[in-house]
PDB file with SEQRES, HELIX, SHEET and CRYST1 records, atoms N, CA, C and O in Angstrom:
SEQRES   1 A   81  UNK UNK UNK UNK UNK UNK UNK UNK UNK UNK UNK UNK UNK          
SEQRES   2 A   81  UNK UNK UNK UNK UNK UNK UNK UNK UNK UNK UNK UNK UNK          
SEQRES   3 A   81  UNK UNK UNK UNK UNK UNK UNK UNK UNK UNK UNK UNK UNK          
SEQRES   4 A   81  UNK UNK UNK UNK UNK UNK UNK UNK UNK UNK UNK UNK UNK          
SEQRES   5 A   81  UNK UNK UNK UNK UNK UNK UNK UNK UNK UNK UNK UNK UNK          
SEQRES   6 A   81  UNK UNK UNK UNK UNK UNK UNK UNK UNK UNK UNK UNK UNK          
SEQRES   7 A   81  UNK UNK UNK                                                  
HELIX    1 AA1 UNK A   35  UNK A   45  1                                  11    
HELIX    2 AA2 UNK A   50  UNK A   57  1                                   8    
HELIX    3 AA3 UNK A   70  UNK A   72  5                                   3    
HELIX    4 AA4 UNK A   74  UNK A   80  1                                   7    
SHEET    1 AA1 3 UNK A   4  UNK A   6  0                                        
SHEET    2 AA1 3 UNK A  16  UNK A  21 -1                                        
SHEET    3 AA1 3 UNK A  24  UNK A  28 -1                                        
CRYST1    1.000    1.000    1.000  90.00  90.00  90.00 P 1           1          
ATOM      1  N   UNK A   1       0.146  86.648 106.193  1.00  0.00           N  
ATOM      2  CA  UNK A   1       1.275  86.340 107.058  1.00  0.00           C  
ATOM      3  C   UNK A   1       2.304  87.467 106.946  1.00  0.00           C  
ATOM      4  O   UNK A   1       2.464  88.001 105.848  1.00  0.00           O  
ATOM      5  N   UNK A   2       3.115  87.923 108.164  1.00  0.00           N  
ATOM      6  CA  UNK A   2       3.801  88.932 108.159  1.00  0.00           C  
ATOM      7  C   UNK A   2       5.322  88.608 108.980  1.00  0.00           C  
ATOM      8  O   UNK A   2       5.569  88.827 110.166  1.00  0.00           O  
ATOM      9  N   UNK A   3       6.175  88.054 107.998  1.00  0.00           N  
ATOM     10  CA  UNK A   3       7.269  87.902 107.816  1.00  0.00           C  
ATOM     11  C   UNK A   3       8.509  89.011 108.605  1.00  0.00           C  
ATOM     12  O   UNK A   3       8.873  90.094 108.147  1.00  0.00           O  
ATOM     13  N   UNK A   4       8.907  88.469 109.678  1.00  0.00           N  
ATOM     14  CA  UNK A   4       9.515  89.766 110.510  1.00  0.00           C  
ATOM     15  C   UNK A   4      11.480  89.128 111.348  1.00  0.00           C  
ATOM     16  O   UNK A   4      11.888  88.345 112.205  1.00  0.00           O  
ATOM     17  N   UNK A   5      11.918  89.900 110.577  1.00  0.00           N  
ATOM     18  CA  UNK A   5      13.222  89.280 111.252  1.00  0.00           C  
ATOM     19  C   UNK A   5      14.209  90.546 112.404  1.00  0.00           C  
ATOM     20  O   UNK A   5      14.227  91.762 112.211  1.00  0.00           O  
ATOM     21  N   UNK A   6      14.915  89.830 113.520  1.00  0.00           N  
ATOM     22  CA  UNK A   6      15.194  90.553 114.478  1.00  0.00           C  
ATOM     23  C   UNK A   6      16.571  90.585 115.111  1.00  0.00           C  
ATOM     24  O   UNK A   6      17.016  89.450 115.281  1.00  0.00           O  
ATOM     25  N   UNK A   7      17.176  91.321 115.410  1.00  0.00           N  
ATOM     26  CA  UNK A   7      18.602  91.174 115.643  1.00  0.00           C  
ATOM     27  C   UNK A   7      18.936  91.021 117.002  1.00  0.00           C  
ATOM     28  O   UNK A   7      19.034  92.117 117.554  1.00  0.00           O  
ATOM     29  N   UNK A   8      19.203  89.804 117.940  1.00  0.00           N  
ATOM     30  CA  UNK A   8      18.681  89.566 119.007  1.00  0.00           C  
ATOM     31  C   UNK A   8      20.185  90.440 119.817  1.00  0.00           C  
ATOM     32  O   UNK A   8      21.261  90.656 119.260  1.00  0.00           O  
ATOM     33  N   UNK A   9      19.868  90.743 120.997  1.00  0.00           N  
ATOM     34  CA  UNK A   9      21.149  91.554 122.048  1.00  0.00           C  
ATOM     35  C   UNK A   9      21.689  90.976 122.961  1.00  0.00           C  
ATOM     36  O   UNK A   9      20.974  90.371 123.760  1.00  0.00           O  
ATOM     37  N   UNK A  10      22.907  90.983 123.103  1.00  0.00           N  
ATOM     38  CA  UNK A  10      23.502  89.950 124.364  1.00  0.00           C  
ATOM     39  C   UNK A  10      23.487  88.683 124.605  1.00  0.00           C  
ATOM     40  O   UNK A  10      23.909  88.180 125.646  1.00  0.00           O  
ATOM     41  N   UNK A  11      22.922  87.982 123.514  1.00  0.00           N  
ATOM     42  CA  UNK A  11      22.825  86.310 123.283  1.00  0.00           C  
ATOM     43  C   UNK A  11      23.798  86.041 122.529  1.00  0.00           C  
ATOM     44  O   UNK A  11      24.523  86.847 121.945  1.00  0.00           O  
ATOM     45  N   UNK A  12      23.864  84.412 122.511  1.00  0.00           N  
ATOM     46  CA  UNK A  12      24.753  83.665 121.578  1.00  0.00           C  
ATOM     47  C   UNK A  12      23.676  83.534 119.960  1.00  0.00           C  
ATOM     48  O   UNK A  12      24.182  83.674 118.847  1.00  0.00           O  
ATOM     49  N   UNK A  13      22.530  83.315 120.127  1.00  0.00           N  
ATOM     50  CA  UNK A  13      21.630  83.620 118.640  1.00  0.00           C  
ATOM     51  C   UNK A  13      22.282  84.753 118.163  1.00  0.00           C  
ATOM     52  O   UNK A  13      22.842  85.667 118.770  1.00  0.00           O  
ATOM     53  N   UNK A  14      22.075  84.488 116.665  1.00  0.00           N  
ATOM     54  CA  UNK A  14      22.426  86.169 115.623  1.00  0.00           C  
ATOM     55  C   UNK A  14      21.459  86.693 115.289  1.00  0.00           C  
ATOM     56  O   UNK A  14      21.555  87.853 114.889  1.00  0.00           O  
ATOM     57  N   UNK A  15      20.072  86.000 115.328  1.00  0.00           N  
ATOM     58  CA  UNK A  15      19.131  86.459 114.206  1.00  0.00           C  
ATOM     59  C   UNK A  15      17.704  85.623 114.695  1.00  0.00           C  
ATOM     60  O   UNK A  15      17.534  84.477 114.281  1.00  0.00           O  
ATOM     61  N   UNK A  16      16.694  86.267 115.599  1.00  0.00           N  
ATOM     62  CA  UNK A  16      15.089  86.046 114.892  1.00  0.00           C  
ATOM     63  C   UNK A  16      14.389  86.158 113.767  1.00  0.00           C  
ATOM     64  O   UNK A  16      14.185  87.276 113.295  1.00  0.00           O  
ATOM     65  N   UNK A  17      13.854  84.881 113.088  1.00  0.00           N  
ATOM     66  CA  UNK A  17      12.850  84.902 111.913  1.00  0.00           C  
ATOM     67  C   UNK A  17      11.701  84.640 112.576  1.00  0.00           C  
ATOM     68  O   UNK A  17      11.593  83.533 113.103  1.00  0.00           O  
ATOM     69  N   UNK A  18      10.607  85.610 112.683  1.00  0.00           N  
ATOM     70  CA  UNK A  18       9.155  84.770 112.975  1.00  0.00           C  
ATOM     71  C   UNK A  18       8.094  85.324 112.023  1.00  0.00           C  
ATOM     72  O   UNK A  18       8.219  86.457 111.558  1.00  0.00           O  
ATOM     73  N   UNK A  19       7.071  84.558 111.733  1.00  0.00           N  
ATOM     74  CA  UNK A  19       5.932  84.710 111.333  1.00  0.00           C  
ATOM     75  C   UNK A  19       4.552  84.815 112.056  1.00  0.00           C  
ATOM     76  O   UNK A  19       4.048  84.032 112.861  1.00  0.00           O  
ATOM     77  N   UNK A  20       4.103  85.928 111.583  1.00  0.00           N  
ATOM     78  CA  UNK A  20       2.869  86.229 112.577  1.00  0.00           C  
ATOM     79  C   UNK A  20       1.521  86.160 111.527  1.00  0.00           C  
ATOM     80  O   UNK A  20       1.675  86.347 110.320  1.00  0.00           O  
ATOM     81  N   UNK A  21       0.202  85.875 112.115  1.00  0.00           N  
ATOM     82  CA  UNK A  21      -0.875  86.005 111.310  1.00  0.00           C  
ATOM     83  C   UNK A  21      -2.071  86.549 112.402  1.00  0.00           C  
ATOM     84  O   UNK A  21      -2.777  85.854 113.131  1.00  0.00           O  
ATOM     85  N   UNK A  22      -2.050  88.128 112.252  1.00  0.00           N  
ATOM     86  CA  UNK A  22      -2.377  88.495 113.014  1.00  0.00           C  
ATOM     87  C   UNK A  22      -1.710  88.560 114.028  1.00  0.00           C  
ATOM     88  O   UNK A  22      -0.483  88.472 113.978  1.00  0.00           O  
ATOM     89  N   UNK A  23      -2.341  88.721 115.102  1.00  0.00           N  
ATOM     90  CA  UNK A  23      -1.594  88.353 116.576  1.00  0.00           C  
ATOM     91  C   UNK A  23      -1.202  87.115 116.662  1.00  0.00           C  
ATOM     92  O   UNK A  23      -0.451  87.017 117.632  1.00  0.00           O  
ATOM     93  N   UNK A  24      -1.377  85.860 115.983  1.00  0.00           N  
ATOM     94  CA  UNK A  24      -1.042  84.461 115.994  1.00  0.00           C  
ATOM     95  C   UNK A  24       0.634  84.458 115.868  1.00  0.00           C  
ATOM     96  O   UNK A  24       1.009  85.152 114.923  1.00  0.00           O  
ATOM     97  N   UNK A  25       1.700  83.829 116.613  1.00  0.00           N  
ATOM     98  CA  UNK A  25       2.538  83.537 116.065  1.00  0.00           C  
ATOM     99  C   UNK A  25       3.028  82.168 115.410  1.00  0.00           C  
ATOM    100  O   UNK A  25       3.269  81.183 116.109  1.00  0.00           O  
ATOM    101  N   UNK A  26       3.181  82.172 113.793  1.00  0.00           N  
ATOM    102  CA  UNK A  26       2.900  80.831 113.066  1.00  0.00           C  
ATOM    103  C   UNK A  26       4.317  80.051 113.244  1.00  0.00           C  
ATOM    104  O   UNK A  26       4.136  78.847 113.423  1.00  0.00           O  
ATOM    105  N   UNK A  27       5.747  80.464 113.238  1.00  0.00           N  
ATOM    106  CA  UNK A  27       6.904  80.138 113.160  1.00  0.00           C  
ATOM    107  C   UNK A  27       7.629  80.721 113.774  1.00  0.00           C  
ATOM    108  O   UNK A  27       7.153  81.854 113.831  1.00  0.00           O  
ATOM    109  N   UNK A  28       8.827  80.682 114.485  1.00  0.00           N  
ATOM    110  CA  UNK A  28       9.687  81.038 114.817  1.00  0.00           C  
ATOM    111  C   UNK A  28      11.300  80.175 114.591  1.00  0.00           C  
ATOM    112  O   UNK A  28      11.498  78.960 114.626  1.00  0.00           O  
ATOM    113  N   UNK A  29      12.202  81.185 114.380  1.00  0.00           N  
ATOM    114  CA  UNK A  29      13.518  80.435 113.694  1.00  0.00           C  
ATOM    115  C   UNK A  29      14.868  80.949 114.217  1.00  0.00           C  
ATOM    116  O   UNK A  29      15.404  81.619 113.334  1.00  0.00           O  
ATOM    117  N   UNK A  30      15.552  80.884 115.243  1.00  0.00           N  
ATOM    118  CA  UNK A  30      16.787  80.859 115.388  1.00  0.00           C  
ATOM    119  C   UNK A  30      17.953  80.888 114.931  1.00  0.00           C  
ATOM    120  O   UNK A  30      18.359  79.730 114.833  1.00  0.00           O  
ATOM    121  N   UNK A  31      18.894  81.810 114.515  1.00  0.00           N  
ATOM    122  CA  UNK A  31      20.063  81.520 114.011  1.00  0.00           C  
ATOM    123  C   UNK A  31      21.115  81.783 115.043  1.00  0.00           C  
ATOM    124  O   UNK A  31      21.398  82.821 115.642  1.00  0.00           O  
ATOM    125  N   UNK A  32      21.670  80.467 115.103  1.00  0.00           N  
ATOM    126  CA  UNK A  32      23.134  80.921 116.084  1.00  0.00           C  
ATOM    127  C   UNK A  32      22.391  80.055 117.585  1.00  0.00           C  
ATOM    128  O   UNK A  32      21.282  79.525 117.525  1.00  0.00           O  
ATOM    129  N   UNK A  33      23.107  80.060 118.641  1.00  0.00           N  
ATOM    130  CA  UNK A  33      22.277  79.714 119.609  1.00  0.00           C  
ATOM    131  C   UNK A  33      22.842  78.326 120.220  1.00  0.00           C  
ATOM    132  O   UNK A  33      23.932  77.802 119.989  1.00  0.00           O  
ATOM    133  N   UNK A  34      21.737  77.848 121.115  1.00  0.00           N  
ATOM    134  CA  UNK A  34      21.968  76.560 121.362  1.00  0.00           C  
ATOM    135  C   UNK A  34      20.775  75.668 120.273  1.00  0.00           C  
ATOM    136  O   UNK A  34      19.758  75.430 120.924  1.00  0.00           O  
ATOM    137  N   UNK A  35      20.716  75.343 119.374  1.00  0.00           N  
ATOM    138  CA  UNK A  35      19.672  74.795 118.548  1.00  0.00           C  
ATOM    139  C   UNK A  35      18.839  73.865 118.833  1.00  0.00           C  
ATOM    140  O   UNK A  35      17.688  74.068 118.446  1.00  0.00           O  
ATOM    141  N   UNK A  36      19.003  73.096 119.276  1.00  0.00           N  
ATOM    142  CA  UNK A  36      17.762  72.087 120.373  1.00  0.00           C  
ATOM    143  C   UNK A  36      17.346  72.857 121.069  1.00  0.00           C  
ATOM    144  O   UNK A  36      16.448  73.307 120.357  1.00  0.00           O  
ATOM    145  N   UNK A  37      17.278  73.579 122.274  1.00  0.00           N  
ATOM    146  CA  UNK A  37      16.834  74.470 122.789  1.00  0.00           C  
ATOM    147  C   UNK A  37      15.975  75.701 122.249  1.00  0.00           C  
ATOM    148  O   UNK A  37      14.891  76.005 122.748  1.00  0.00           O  
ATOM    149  N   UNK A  38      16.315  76.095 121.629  1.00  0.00           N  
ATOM    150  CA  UNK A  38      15.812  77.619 120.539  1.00  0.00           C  
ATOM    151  C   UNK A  38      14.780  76.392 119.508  1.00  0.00           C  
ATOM    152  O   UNK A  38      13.604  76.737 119.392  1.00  0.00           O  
ATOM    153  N   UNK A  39      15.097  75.314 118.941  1.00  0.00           N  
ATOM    154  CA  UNK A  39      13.993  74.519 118.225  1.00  0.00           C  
ATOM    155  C   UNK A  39      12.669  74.305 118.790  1.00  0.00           C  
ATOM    156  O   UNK A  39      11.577  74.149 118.244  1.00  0.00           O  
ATOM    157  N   UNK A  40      13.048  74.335 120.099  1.00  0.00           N  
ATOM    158  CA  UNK A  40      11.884  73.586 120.927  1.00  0.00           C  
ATOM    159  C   UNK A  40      10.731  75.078 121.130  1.00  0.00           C  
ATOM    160  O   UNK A  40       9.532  75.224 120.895  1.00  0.00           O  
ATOM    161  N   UNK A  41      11.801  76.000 121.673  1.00  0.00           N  
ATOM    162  CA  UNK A  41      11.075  77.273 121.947  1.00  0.00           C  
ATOM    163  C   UNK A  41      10.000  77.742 120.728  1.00  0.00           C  
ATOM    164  O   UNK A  41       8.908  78.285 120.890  1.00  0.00           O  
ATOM    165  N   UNK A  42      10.670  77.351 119.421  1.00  0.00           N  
ATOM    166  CA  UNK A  42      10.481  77.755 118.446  1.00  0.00           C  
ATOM    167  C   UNK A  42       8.859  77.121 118.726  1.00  0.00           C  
ATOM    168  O   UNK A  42       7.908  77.799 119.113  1.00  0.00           O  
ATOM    169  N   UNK A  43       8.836  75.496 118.387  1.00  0.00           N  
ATOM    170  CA  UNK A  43       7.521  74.457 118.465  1.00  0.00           C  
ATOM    171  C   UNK A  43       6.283  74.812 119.492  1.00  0.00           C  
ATOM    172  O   UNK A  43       5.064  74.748 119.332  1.00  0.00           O  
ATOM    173  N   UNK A  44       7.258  75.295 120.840  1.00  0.00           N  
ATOM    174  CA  UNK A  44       6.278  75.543 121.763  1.00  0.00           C  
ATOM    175  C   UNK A  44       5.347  76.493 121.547  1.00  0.00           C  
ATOM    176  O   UNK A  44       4.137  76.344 121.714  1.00  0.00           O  
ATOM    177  N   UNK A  45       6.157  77.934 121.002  1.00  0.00           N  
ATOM    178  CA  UNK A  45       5.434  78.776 120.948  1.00  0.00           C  
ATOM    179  C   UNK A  45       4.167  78.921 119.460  1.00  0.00           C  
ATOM    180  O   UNK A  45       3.250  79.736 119.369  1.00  0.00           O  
ATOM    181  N   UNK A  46       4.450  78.129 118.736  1.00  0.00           N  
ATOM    182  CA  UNK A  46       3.546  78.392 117.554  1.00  0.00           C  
ATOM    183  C   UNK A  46       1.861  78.123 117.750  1.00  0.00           C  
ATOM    184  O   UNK A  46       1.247  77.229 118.333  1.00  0.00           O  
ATOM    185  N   UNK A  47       1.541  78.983 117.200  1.00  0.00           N  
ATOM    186  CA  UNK A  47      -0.142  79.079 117.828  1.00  0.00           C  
ATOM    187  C   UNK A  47      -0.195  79.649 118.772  1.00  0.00           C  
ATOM    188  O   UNK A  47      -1.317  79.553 119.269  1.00  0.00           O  
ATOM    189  N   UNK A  48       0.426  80.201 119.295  1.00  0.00           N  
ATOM    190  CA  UNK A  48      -0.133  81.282 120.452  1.00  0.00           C  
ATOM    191  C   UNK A  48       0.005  82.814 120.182  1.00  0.00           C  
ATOM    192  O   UNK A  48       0.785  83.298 119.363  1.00  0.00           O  
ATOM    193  N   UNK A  49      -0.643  83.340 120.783  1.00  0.00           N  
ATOM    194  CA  UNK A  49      -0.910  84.731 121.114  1.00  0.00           C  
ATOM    195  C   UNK A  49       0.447  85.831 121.169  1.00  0.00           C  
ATOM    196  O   UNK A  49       1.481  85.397 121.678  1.00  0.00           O  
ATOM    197  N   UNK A  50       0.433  86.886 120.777  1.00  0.00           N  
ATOM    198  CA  UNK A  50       1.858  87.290 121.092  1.00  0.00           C  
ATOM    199  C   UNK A  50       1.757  87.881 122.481  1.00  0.00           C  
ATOM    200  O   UNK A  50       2.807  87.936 123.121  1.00  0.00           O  
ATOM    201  N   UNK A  51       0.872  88.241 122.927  1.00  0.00           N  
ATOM    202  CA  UNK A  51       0.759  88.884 124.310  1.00  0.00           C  
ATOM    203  C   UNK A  51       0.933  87.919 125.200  1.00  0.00           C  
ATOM    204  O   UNK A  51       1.116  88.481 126.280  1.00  0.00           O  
ATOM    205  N   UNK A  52       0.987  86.454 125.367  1.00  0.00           N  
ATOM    206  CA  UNK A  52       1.245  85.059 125.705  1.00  0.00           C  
ATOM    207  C   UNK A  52       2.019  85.097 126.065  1.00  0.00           C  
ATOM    208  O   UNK A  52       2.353  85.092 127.250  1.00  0.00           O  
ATOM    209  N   UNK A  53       2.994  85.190 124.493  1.00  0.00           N  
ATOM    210  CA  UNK A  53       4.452  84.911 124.199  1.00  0.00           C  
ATOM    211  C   UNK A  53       5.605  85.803 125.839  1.00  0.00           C  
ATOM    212  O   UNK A  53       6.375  85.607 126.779  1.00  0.00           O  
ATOM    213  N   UNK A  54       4.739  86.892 124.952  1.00  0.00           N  
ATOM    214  CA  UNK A  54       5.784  88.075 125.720  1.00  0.00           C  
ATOM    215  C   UNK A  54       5.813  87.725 126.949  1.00  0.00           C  
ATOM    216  O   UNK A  54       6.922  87.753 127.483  1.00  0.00           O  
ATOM    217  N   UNK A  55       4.203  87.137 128.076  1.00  0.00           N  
ATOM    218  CA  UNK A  55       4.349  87.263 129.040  1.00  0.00           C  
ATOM    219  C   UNK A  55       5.192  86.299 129.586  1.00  0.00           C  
ATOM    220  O   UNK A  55       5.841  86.637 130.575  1.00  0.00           O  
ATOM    221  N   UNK A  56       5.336  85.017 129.092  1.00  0.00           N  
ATOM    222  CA  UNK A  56       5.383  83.585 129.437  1.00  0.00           C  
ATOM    223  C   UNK A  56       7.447  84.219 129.059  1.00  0.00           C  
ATOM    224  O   UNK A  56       8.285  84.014 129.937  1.00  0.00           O  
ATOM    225  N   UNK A  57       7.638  84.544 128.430  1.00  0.00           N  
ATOM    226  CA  UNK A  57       9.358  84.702 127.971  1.00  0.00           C  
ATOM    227  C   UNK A  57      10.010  85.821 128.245  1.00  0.00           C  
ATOM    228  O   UNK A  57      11.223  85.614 128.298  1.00  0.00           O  
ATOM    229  N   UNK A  58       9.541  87.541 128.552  1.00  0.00           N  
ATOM    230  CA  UNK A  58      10.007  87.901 128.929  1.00  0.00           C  
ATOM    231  C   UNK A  58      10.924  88.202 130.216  1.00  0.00           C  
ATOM    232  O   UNK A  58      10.292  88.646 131.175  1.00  0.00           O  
ATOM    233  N   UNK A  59      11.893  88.086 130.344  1.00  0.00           N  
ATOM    234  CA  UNK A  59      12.815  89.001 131.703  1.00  0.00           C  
ATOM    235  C   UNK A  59      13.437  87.619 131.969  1.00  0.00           C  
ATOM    236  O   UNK A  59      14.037  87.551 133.041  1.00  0.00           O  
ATOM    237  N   UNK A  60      13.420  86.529 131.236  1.00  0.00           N  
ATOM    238  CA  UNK A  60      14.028  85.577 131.475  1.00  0.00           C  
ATOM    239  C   UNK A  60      15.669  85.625 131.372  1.00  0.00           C  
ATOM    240  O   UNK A  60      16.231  86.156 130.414  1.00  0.00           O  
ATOM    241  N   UNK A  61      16.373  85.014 132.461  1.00  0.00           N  
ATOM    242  CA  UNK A  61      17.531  85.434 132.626  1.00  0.00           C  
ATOM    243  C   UNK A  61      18.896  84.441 132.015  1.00  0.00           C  
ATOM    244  O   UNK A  61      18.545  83.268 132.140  1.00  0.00           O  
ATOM    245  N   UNK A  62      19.961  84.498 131.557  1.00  0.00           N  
ATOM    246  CA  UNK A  62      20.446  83.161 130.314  1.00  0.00           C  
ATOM    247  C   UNK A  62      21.713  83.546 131.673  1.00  0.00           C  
ATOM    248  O   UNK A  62      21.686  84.776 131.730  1.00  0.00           O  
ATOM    249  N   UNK A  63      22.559  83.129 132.533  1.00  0.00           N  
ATOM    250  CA  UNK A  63      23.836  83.170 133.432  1.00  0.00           C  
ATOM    251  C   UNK A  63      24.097  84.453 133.777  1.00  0.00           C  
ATOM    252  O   UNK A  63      25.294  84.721 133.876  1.00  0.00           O  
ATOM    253  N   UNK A  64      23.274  85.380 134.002  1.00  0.00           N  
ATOM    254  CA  UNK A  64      23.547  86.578 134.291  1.00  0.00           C  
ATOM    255  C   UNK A  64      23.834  87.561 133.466  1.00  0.00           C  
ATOM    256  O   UNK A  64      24.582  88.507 133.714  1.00  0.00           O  
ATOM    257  N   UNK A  65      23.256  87.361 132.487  1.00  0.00           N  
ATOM    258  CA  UNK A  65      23.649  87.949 131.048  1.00  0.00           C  
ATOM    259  C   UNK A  65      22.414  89.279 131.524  1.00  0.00           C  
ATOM    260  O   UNK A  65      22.685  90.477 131.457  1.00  0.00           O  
ATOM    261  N   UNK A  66      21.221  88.788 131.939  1.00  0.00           N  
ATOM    262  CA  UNK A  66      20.346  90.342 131.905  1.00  0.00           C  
ATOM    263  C   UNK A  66      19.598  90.337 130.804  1.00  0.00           C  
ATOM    264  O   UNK A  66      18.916  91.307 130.475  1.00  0.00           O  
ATOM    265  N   UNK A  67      19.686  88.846 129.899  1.00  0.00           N  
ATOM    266  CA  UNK A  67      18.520  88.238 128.659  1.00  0.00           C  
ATOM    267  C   UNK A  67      18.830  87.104 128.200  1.00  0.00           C  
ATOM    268  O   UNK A  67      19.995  86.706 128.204  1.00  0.00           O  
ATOM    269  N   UNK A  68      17.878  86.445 127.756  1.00  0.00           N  
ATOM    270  CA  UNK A  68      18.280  84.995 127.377  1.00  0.00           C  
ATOM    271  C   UNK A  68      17.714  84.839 125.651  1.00  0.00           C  
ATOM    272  O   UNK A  68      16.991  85.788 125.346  1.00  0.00           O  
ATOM    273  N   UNK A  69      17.871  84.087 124.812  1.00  0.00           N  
ATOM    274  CA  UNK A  69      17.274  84.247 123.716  1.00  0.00           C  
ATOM    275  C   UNK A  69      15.898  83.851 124.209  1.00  0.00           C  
ATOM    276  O   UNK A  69      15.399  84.551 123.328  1.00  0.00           O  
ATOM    277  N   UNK A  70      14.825  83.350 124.835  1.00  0.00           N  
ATOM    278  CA  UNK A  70      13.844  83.795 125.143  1.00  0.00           C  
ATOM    279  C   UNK A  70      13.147  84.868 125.035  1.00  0.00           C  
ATOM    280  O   UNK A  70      12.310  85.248 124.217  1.00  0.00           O  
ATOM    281  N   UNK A  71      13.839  85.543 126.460  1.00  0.00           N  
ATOM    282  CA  UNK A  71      13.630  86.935 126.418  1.00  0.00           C  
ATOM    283  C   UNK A  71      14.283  87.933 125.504  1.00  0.00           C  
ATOM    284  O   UNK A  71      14.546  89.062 125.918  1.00  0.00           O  
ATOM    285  N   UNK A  72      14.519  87.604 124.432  1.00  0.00           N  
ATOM    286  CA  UNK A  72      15.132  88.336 123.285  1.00  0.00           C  
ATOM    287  C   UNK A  72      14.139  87.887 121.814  1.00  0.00           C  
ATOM    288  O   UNK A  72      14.478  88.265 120.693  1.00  0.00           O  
ATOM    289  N   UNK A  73      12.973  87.089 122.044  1.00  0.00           N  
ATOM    290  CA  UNK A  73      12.062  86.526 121.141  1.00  0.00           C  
ATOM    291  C   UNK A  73      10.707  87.461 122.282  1.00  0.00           C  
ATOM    292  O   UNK A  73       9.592  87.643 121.793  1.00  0.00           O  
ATOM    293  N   UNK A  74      10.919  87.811 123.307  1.00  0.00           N  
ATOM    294  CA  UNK A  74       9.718  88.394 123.456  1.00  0.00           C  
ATOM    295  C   UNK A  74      10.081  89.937 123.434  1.00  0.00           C  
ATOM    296  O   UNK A  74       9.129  90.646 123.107  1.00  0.00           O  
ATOM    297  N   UNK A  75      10.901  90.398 123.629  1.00  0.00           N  
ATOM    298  CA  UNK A  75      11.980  91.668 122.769  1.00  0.00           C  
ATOM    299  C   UNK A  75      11.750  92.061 121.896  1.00  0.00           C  
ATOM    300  O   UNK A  75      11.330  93.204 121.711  1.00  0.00           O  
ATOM    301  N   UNK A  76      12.041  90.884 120.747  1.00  0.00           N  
ATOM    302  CA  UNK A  76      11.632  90.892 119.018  1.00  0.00           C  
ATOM    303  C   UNK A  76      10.245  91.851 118.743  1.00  0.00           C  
ATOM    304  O   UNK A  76      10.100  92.855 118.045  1.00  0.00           O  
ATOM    305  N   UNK A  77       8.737  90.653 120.107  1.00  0.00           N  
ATOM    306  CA  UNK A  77       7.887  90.375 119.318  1.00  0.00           C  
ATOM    307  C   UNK A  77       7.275  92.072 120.351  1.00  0.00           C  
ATOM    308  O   UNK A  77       6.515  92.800 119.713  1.00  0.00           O  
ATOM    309  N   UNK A  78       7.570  92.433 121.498  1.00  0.00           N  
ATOM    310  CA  UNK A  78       7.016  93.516 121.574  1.00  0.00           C  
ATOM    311  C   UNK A  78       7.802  94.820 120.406  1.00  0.00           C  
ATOM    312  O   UNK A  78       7.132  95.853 120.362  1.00  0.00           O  
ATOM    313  N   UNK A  79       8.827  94.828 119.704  1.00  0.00           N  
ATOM    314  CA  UNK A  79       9.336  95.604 119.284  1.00  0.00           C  
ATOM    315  C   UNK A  79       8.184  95.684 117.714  1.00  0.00           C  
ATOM    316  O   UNK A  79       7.840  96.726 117.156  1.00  0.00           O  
ATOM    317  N   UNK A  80       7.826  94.384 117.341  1.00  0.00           N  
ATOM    318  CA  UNK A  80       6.777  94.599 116.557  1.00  0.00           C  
ATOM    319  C   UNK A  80       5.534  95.150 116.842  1.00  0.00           C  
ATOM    320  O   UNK A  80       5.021  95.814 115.941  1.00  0.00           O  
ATOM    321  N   UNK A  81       4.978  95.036 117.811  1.00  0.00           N  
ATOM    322  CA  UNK A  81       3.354  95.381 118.020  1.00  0.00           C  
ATOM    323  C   UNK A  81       3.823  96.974 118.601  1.00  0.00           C  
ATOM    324  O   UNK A  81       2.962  97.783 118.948  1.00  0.00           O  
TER     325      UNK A  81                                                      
END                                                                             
């Protein structure tokens, strides 16, 4: 397992924690945010693919901000691979 934390841009989150095994992503963790929301994202995404991830969350838009913590978890996870 490969333990990876991320400093998200232009969101209300402060901080991505995720865990990957392999390309698998096992966890994902939110700090800051709307927390029900970012929890759920977190649940949805576990067990899937990161190439998934990215496609299914990137360019997603949070009020005109130009990223949403979504698209700041598929940010994270291309900044890893």
């Amino acid at each position: 397992m490969k333990k990876v934390s991320y400093i998200p841009k232009g969101v209300c989150s402060r901080q991505i924690q995720f865990e990957l095994d392999g390309d698998v992503v096992r966890s994902v963790k939110f700090t800051g945010g709307c927390n029900g929301n970012l929890q759920g994202i977190g649940k949805l995404v576990e067990g899937m693919n990161i190439d998934d991830v990215i496609q299914k969350l990137d360019g997603i838009n949070c009020n005109g901000r130009g990223t949403s913590c979504p698209d700041q978890l598929a940010q994270a996870l291309k900044a890893y691979k």
